[in-house]
N, C-alpha and C positions, 0 to 999 in steps of 0.2 A: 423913122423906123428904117434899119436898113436891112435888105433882102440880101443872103447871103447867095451865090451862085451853087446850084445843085449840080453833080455829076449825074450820068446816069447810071454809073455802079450804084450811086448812093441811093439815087431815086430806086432802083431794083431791088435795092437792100429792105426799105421802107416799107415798098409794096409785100414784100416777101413775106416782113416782119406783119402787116399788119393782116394777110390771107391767115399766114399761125396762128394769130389771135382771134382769129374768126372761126377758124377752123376748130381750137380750143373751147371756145364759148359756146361752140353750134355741139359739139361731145359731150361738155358736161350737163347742156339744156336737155340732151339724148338721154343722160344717164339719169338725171333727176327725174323724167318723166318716165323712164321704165324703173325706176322705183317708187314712183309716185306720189314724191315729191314737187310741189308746188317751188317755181323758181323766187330765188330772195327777192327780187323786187316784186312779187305775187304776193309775199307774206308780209311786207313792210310794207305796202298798198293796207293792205287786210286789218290788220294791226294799228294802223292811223286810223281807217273808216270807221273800225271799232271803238277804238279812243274816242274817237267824234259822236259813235253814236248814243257810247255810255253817257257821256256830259250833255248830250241834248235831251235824253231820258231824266235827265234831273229836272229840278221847278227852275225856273228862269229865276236869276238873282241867285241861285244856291247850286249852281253847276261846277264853279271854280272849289268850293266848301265841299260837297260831297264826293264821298271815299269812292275809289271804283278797286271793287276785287279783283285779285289779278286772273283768279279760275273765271271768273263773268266776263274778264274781256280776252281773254283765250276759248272761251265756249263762240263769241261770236265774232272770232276771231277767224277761227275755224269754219261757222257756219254762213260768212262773208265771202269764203275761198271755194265755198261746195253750191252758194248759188250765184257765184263769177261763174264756174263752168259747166254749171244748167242754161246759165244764161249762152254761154258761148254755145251750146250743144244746140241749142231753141235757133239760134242765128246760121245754122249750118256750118260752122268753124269743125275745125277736125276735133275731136273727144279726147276732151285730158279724164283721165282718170287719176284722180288722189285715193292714195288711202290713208285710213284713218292714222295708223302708224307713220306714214310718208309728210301728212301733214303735222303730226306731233313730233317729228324731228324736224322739221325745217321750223317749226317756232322753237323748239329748245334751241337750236345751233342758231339762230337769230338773235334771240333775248337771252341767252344765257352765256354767252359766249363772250367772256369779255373784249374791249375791245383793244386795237392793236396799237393805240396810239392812247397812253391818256389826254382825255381833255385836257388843252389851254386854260389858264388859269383866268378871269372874266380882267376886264382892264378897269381900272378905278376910273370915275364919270369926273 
C-alpha cells in the first residue's frame, strides 16, 4: 500500500469539506425533527424490527410461507418508532416528538421511493 504525501492546503480542504458535511447532516437532522419526522435510519431500524416481528408472529416452520400485509407491517412500523421515543423519553434522552403525518412520510419517501441505482443483476453460482 502506498501512502501518498498530504499538503496541508489539502489536509484544510478535507477538514473543511468534512465540518460542511457535518454541518449539513446536523440541518437536515434539525429540520426533520421540527417537522417531526423520524430520521431514515429510525425508519429502516423500525421497518426491519417490524419485518422480524411479523415473521416471528407466524407458527415456526410457516414463517418464511406466510403472507405479511404491507398496512400490518407499516401499523407496527409506526408503533416500533412511538415506543423507540417513550423509551428514549423513560431514559432522560431529550424528547423527540413524531407526528402522525411526519412519520407517514418518512415511510412513504423510504418505501416508495424508488431507488437511485437499479439493483445488480445476481451472478450465476
Amino acid at each position: 500500500m502506498t501512502v501518498t504525501p498530504c499538503t496541508l492546503a489539502e489536509a484544510e480542504r478535507v477538514a473543511r469539506q468534512r465540518a460542511q458535511r457535518r454541518d449539513r447532516k446536523r440541518a437536515e437532522r434539525e429540520r426533520l425533527a421540527e417537522a417531526g419526522r423520524p430520521l431514515p435510519t429510525a425508519v429502516e431500524r423500525a421497518v426491519v424490527d417490524a419485518l422480524r416481528t411479523c415473521l416471528l408472529a407466524a407458527q415456526p416452520g410457516q414463517r418464511l410461507e406466510t403472507p405479511i400485509l404491507p398496512t400490518v407491517l407499516l401499523k407496527v412500523a409506526g408503533q416500533l418508532l412511538r415506543r423507540r421515543v417513550l423509551e428514549a423519553h423513560e431514559a432522560g434522552a431529550e424528547p423527540l416528538v413524531y407526528t402522525a403525518a411526519g412519520v407517514s412520510a418518512a415511510l412513504q419517501a423510504r418505501l416508495l421511493t424508488p431507488p437511485r441505482r437499479p439493483a445488480k443483476p445476481a451472478k450465476a453460482a
